[in-house]
C-alpha positions in Angstrom: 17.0 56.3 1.9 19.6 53.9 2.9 17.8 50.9 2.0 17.3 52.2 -1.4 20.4 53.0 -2.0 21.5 49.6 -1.1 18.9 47.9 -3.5 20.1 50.6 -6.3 24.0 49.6 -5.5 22.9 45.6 -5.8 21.2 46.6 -8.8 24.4 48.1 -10.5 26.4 45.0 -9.0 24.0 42.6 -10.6 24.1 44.6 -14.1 27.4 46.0 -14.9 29.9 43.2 -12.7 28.1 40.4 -13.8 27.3 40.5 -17.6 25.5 37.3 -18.5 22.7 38.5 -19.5 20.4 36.4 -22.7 19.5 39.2 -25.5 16.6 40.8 -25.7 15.0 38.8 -29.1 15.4 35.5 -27.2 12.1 34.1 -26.2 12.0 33.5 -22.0 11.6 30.2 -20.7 8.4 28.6 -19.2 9.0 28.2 -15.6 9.8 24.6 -14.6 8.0 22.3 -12.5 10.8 22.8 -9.3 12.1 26.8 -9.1 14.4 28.0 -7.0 14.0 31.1 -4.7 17.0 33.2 -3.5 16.9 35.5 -0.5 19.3 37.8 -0.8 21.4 39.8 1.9 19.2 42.8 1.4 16.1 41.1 1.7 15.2 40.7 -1.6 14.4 37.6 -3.5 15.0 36.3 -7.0 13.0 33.3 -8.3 14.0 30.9 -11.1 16.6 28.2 -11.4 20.4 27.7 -10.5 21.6 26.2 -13.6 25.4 25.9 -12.6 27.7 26.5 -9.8 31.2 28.2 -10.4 34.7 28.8 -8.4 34.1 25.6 -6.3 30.6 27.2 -5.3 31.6 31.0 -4.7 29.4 32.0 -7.7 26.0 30.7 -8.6 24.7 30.9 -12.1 20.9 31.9 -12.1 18.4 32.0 -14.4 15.3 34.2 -13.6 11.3 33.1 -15.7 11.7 35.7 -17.7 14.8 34.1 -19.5 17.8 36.4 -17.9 20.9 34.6 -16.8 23.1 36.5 -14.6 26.0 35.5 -12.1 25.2 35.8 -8.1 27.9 35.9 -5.6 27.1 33.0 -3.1 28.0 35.5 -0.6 24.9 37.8 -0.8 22.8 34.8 -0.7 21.7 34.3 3.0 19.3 30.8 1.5 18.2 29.2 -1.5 14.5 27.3 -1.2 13.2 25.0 -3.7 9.8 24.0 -4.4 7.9 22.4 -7.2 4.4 22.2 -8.4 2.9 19.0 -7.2 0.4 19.1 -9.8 2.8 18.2 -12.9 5.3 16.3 -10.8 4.5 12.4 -11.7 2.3 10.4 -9.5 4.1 8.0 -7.5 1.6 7.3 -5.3 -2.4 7.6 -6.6 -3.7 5.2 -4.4 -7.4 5.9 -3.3 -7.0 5.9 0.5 -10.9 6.7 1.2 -14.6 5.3 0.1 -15.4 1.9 -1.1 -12.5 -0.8 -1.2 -13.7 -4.9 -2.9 -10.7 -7.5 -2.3 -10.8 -11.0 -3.7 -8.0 -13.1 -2.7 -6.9 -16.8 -2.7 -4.6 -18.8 -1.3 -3.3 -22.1 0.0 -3.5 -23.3 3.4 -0.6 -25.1 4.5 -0.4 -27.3 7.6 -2.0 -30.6 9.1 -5.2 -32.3 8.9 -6.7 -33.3 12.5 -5.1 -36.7 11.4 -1.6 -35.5 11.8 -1.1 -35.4 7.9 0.1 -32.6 5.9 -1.6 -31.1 3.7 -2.2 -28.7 1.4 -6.2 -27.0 1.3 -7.3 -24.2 -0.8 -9.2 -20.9 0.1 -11.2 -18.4 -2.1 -12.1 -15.3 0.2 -13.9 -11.7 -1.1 -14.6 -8.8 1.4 -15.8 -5.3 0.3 -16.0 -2.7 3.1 -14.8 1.3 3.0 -11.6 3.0 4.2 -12.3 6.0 6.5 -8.5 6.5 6.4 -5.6 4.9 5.1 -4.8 3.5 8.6 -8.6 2.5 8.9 -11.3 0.3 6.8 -13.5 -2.2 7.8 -15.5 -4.3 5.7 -17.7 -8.1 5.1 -16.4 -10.9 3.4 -17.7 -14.5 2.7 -15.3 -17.2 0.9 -14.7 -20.9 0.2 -12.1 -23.0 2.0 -11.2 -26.2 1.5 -8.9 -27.8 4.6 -8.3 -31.5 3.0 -8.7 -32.2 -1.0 -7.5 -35.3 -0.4 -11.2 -36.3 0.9 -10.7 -36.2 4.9 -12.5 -33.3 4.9 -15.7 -31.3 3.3 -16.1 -27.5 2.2 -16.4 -24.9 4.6 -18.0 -21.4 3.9 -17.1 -18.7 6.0 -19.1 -15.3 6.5 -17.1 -12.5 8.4 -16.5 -9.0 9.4 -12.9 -7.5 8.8 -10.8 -4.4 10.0 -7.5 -3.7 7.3 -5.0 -0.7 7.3 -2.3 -0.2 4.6 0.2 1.1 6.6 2.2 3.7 4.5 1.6 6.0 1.8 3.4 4.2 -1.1 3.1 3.2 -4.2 4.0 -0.3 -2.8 3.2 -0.5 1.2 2.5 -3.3 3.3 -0.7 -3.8 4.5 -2.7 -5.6 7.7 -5.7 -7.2 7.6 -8.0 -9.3 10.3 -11.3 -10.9 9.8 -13.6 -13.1 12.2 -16.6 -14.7 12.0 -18.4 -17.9 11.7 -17.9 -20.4 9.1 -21.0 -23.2 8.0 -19.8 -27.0 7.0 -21.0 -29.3 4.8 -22.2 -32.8 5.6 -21.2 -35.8 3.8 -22.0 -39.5 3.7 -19.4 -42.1 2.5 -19.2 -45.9 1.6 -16.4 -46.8 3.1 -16.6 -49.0 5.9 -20.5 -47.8 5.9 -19.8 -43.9 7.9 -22.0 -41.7 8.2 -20.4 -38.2 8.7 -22.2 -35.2 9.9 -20.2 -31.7 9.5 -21.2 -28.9 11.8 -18.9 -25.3 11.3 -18.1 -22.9 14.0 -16.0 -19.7 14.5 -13.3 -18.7 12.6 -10.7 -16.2 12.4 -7.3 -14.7 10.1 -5.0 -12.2 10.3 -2.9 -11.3 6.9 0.1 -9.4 6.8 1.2 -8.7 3.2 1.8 -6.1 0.5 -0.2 -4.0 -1.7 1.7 -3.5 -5.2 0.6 -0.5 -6.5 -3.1 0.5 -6.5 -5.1 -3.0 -7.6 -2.5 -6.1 -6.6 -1.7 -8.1 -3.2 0.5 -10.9 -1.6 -0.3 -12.1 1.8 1.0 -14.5 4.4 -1.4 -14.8 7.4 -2.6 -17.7 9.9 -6.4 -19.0 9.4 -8.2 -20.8 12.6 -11.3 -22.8 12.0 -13.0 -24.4 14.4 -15.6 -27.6 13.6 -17.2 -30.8 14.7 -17.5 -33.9 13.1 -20.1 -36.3 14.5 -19.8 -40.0 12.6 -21.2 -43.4 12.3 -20.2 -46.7 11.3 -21.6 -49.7 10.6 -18.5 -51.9 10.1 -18.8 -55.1 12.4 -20.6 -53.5 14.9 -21.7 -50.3 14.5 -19.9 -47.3 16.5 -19.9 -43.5 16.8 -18.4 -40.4 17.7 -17.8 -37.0 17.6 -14.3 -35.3 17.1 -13.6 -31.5 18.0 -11.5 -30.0 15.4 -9.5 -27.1 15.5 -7.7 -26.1 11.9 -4.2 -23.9 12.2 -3.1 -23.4 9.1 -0.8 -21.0 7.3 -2.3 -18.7 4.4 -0.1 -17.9 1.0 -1.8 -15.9 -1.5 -2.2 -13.3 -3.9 -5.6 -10.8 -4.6 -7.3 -8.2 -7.1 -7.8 -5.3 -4.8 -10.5 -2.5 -6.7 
């Protein structure tokens, strides 16, 4: 009896001390995405929305779904929860993190021919795999690289396996890629001094470290090592050979199409 005499009291309070009530031929509201719920000192709750706070916070104006406003003491409030409806909240973040992923990406490779030279080469890479997780995908790639257009060197055509996470769920998130695998060379015969030049590849490897902007762009920076051999003859005055063991480092900047 007690307890319903409380609720009946609360009731009164609610009605009669605090008369902010909507009339009766106003339509009520839809409820909004975010609602708030108060649980009151007698264990009952009210759900709607605080539209306003009053006498630096001492009264809360509420307004229930069904349109009624009505003044609260803050006093008989013991807490106030919010939630929202996820479903009509706008999508931030819509990223597919599961099933089929195809990347295609190129870049510039920045560093030194086996010469000692800089130089600037060119790469053209594409890997399609599928994410198990956001923090787990692995995938096959094959590309185009090019260490030297300034003719010291020929085309090389990688084939590799890869393992990529994007490491947060964002809209825009950085992400971690590494590949390895073997690369095939080119051969190449030239005039000049009468050299013969025969291009062998061998393995190859890169790790990427860059950033996925939104759901279908990238940027990268990442290190590419190539290993290959370059066996040559000449025929100038007398006629000499050998075979040089060449190890590219270079740096990788680039930018992708991620589907």
């Amino acid at each position: 009896m007690k307890i319903h005499v409380r609720h009946i009291v609360l009731g009164l309070l609610l009605l009669l001390g605090q008369p902010r009530f909507l009339s009766a031929q106003e339509p009520a509201t839809a409820p909004p995405n975010c609602h708030d719920i108060l649980y009151l000192s007698d264990g009952s709750q009210l759900r709607g929305q605080i539209t306003a706070t009053l006498d630096n916070g001492a009264i809360l104006s509420f307004k229930t779904w069904s349109g009624i406003v009505m003044d609260i003491p803050r006093a008989s409030v013991k807490r106030i929860v919010q939630r929202c409806s996820e479903d009509k909240l706008p999508k931030v973040y819509d990223f597919k993190e599961t099933g089929w992923y195809h990347h295609t990406r190129g870049g510039f490779l920045v560093g030194q021919t086996y010469f000692g030279e800089n130089v600037t080469g060119i790469q053209l890479l594409h890997s399609s795999g599928r994410m198990f997780s956001r923090l787990l995908g692995v995938g096959l790639g094959v590309g185009v690289d090019h260490f030297g257009l300034d003719g010291s060197d020929v085309a090389t055509y990688p084939v590799f396996a890869e393992v990529r996470s994007y490491l947060t769920a964002r809209r825009v998130t950085p992400y971690l890629a590494v590949g390895a695998g073997w690369a095939f060379s080119g051969n190449r015969t030239t005039d000049d001094f009468g050299r013969l030049e025969n291009w062998s590849g061998g393995w190859m490897a890169q790790g990427d470290l860059g950033y996925r902007i939104g759901n279908n762009f990238t940027i990268n920076l990442g290190v590419r090592l190539q290993q290959k051999r370059r066996e040559w003859t000449s025929n100038w005055w007398t006629q000499e050979s050998g075979t040089d063991r060449i190890l590219h480092v270079r740096f990788v900047v680039g930018a992708g199409l991620l589907f």
